[in-house]
C-alpha positions in Angstrom: 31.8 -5.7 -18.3 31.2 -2.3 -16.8 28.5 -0.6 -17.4 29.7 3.6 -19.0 29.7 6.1 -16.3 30.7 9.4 -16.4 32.5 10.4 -13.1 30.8 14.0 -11.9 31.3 15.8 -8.8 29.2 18.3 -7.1 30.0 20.7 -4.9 26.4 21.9 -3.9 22.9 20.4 -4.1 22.1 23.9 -6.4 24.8 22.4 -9.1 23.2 19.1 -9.0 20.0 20.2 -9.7 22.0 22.8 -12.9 23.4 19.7 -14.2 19.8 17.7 -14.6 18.5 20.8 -16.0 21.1 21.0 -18.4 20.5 16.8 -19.2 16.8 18.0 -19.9 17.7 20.4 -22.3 20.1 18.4 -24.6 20.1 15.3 -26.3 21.1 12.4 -24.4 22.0 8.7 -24.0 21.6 6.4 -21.0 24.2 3.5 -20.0 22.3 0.8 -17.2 18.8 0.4 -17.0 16.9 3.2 -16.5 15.8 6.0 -19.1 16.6 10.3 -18.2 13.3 10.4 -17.2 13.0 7.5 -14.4 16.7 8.8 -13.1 15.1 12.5 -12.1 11.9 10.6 -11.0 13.9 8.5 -8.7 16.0 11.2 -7.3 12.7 13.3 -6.6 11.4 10.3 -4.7 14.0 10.3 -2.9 14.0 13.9 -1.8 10.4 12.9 -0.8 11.5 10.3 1.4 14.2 13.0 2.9 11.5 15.5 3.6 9.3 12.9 5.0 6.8 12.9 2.8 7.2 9.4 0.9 7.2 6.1 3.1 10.3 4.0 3.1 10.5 -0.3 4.1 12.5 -0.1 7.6 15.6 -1.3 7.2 16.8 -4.4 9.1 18.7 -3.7 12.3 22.3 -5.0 10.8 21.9 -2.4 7.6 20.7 0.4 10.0 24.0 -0.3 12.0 26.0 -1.4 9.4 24.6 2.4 7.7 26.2 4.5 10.2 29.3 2.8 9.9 29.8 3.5 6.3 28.0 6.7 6.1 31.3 8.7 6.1 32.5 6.8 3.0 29.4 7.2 1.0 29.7 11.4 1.6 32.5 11.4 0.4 32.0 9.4 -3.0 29.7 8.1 -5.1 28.8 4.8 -4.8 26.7 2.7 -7.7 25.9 -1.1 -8.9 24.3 -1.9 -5.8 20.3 -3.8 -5.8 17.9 -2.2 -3.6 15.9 -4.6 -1.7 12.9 -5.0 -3.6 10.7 -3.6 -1.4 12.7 -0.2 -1.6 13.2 -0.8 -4.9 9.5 -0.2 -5.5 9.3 2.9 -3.6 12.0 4.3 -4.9 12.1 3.5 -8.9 9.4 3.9 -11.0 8.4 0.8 -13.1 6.7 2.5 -15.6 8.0 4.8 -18.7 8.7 8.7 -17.0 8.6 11.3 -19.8 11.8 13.5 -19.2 9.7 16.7 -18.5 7.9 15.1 -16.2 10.3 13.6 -14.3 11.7 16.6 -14.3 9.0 18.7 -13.1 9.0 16.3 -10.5 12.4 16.3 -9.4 12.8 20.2 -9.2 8.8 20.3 -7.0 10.6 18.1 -4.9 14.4 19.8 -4.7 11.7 22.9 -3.9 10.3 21.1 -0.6 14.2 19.7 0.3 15.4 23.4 0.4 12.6 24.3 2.3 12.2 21.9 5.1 14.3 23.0 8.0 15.0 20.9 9.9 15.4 18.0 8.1 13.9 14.6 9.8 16.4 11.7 10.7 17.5 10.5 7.9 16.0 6.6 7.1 19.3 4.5 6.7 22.1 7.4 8.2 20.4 8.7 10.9 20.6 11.8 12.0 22.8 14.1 9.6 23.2 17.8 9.6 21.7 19.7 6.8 25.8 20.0 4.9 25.4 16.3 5.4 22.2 15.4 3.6 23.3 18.1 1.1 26.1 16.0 0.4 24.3 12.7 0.3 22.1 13.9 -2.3 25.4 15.4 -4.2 26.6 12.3 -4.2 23.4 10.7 -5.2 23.2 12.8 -8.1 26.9 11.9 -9.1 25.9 8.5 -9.1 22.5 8.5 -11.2 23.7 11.4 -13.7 26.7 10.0 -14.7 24.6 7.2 -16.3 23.4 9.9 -18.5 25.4 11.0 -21.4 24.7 13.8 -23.8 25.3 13.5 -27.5 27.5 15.4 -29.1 
């Protein structure tokens, strides 16, 4: 059985972050396996790992090439239901309980340092990508997280 997901699209990085805020501020549900607050944790790791600051496994050489292959695909939609390697996995997903607010806090300090670092480094698994690039990445990146989060009506 699939898991619920709520397909979202994003046209900028800016309406990414305004739909997380507006998650925060309303009651919510989660479909898979992670709560609100481990989602915006995850995606501010991963802005970390953008900017340079957080470490990432390398990849082996057949995902790196395999990477740039399918790179156009995944800018262009959201992709989900695919396992990390573990080792990834662990840098990338917290195992403990993340409060919303402070995943939050953390996801817009970090969204703060992506806006701001110009250039961008080479991207771990694409390679190098243009700024509209890795603003679409993360676009699609929040499509794919956020639409595991459902607010109650």
């Amino acid at each position: 059985m699939a898991t619920e997901h709520r397909t979202l699209r994003f046209e900028s990085i800016g309406a990414a972050m305004a739909e997380a805020e507006r998650l925060a501020a309303v009651e919510t549900r989660t479909t898979g396996q992670f709560s609100l607050g481990q989602i915006f944790e995850h995606l501010a790791r991963t802005f970390e790992v953008v900017v340079g600051e957080r470490t990432m496994p390398p990849s082996p050489l057949p995902m790196r090439i395999l990477s740039r292959l399918i790179r156009p695909l995944v800018l262009r939609k959201a992709q989900t239901g695919f396992k990390l390697p573990s080792k990834a996995q662990n840098v990338l997903w917290p195992s403990e309980a993340v409060s919303t607010e402070d995943g939050l806090q953390h996801l817009r300090q970090a969204y703060e340092k992506f806006k701001a670092t110009d250039p961008l480094p080479k991207h771990v698994f694409f390679g190098n990508m243009t700024r509209e690039q890795h603003d679409a990445l993360q676009c699609r990146h929040f499509e794919g997280h956020l639409g595991f989060v459902h607010p109650v009506s």
